[in-house]
C-alpha positions as CSV (number, residue, x, y, z in Angstrom):
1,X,21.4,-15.2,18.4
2,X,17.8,-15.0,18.7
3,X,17.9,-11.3,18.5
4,X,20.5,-11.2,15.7
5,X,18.1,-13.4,12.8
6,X,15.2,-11.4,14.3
7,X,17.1,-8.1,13.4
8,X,18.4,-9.7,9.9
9,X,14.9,-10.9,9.5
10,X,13.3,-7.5,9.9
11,X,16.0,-5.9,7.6
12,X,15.4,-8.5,4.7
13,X,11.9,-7.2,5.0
14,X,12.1,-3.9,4.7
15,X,14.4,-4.1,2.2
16,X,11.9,-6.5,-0.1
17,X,9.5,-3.7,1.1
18,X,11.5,-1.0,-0.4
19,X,12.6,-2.8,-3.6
20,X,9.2,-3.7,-4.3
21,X,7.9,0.3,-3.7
22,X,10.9,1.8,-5.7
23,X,10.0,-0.5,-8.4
24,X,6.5,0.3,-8.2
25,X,6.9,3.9,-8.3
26,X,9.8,3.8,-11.4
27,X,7.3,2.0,-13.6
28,X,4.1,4.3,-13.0
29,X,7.0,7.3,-13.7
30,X,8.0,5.5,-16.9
31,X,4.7,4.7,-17.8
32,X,3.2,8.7,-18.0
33,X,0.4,11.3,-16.9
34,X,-1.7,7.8,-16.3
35,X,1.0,5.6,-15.0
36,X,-1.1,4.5,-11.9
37,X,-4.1,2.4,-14.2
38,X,-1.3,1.5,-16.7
39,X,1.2,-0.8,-14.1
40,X,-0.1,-4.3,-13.4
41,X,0.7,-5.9,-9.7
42,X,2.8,-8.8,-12.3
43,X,4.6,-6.2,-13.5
44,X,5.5,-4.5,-10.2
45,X,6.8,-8.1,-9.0
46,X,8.8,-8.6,-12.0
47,X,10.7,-5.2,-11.8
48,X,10.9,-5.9,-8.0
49,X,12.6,-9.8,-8.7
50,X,9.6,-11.4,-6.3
51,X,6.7,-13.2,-7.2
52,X,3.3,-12.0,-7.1
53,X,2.6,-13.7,-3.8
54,X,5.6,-11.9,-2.1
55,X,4.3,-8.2,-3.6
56,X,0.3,-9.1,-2.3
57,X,2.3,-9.8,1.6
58,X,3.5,-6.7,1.8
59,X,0.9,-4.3,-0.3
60,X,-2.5,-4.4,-0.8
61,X,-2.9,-1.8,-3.5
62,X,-0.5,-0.2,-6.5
63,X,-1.3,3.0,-4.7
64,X,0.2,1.5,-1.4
65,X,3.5,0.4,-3.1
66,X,3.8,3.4,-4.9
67,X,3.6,5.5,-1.7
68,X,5.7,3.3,0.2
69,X,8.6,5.5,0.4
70,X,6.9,8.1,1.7
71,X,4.7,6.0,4.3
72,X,8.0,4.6,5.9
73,X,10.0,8.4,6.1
74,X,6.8,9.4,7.6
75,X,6.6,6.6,9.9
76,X,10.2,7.6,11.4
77,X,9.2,11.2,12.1
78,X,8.8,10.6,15.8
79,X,11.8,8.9,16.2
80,X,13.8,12.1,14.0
81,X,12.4,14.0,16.5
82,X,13.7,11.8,19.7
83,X,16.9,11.9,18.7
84,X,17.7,15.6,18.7
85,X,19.3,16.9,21.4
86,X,17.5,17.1,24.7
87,X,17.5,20.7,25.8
88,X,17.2,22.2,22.3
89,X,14.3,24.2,21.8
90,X,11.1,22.4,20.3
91,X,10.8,24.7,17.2
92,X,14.6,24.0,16.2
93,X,14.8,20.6,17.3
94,X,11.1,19.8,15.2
95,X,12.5,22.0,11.7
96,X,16.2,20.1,11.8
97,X,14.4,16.9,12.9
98,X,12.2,17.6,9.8
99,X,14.7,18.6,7.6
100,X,16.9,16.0,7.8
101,X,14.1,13.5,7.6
102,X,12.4,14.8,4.7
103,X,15.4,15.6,2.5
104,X,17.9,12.9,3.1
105,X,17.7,12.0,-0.1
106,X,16.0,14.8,-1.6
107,X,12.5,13.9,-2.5
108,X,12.1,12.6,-6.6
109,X,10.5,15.2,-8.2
110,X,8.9,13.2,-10.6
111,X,7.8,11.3,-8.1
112,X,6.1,13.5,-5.8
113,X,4.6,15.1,-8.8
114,X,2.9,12.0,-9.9
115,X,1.6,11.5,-6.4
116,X,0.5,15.0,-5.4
117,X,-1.5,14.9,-9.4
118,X,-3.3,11.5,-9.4
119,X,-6.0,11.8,-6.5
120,X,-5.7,8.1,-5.8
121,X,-2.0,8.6,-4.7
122,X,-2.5,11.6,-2.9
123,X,-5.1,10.4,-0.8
124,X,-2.6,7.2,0.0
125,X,0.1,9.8,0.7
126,X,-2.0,11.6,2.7
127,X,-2.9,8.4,4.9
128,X,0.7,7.8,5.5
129,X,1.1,11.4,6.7
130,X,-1.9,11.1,9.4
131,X,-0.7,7.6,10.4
132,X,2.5,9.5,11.6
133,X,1.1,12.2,13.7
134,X,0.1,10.2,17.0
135,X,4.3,8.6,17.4
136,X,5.2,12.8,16.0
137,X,2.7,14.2,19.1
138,X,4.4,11.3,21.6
139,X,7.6,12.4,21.0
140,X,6.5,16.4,21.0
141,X,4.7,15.6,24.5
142,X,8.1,13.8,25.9
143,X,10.1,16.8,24.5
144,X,8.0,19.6,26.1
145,X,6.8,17.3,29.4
146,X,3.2,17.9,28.3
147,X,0.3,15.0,28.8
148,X,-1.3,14.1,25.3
149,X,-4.7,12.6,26.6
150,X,-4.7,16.1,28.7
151,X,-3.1,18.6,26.1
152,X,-4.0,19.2,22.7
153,X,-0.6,20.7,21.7
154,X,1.0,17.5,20.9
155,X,-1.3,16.0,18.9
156,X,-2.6,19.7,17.0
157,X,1.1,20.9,16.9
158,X,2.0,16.7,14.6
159,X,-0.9,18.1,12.9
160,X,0.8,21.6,11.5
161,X,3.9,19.6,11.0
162,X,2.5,17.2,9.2
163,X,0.5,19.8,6.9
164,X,3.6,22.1,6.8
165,X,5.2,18.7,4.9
166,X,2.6,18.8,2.6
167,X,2.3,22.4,1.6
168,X,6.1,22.7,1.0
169,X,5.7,19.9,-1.4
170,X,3.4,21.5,-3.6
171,X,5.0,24.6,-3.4
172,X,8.5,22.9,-4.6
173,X,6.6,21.5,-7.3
174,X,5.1,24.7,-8.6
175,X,6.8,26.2,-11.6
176,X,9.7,28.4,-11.5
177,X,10.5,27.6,-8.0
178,X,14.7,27.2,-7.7
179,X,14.6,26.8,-3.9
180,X,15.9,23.8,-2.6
181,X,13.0,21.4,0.0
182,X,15.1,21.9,2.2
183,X,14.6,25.9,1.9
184,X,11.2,25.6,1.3
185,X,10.4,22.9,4.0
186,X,11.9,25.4,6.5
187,X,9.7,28.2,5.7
188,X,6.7,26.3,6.0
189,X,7.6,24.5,9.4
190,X,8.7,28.1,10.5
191,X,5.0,29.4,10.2
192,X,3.9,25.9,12.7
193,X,5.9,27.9,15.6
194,X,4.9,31.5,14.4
195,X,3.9,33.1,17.6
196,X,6.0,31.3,20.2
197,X,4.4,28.0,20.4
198,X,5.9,26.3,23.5
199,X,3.4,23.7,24.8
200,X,3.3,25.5,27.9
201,X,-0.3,26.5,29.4
């Protein structure tokens, strides 16, 4: 029982949390090129249905809320990556782990041309991305039996994969680009493993 309203409280949460950063987001969207200075914290709650209070418990920033899609699909790359098949290889297991991640849904292009254009946002975005590496290099290090305080593959090979995230979102934003992310997040996670990286010494 205990359990069960400690599970229903942690969903509630998150799903306050992700009402509060879609709501966030939609409004800087709506509001233009300079959508970011233009959206109050009142008006985030309002859009949201909470009050003020709730929005400052779970954010501490606009840029926070804003990027708190991307910080929480970040925050389950480690856990993508545990829960691909055991004896696949690393490179297929990290680009499908990945894949799936990163493009179920597929990412909003408005949105993650607003973030990746307003420095403020990018640099939020960018904290969410680091934040993910050390659970990404645990999970690398269990997959390949490696020790991270020993090995630097784990933690340099989150590193590429985080970076190869970034780099195939601004390339899907560039103009004239008809790939799919999912096509374009392969090819830059394909050039992490270039050369046969195994984690072996």
């Amino acid at each position: 029982m205990d359990d069960d309203a400690t599970d229903l409280r942690s969903r509630n949460r998150q799903a306050t949390r992700e009402a509060i950063g879609h709501a966030a987001l939609r409004l800087a969207i709506e509001r233009g090129p300079h959508g970011l200075a233009l959206v109050r914290v009142n008006d985030i709650a309002e859009a949201a249905g909470v009050s003020s209070r709730t929005y400052n418990n779970y954010f501490s920033s606009r840029a926070e809320a804003i990027c708190a899609f991307q910080a929480d699909q970040s925050g389950r790359a480690g856990r993508a990556l545990r829960s691909r098949p055991p004896g696949e290889p690393l490179d297929q297991a990290v680009v499908a782990a990945m894949v799936e991640l990163y493009t179920d849904p597929e990412p909003d292009r408005a949105g993650l041309s607003m973030i990746m254009s307003t420095p403020e946002l990018e640099g939020e975005a960018l904290k969410a991305f680091t934040m993910a590496e050390g659970p990404l290099a645990e999970a690398i290090a269990a997959r390949t039996g490696t020790d991270p305080a020993r090995d630097l593959f784990p933690a340099v090979t989150a590193a590429a994969v985080a970076g190869a995230v970034r780099v195939a979102g601004r390339r899907w934003l560039e103009p004239g680009t008809t790939d799919s992310f999912a096509t374009v997040l392969r090819r830059a996670l394909s050039c992490v493993f270039r050369g046969g990286l195994s984690g072996e010494a």
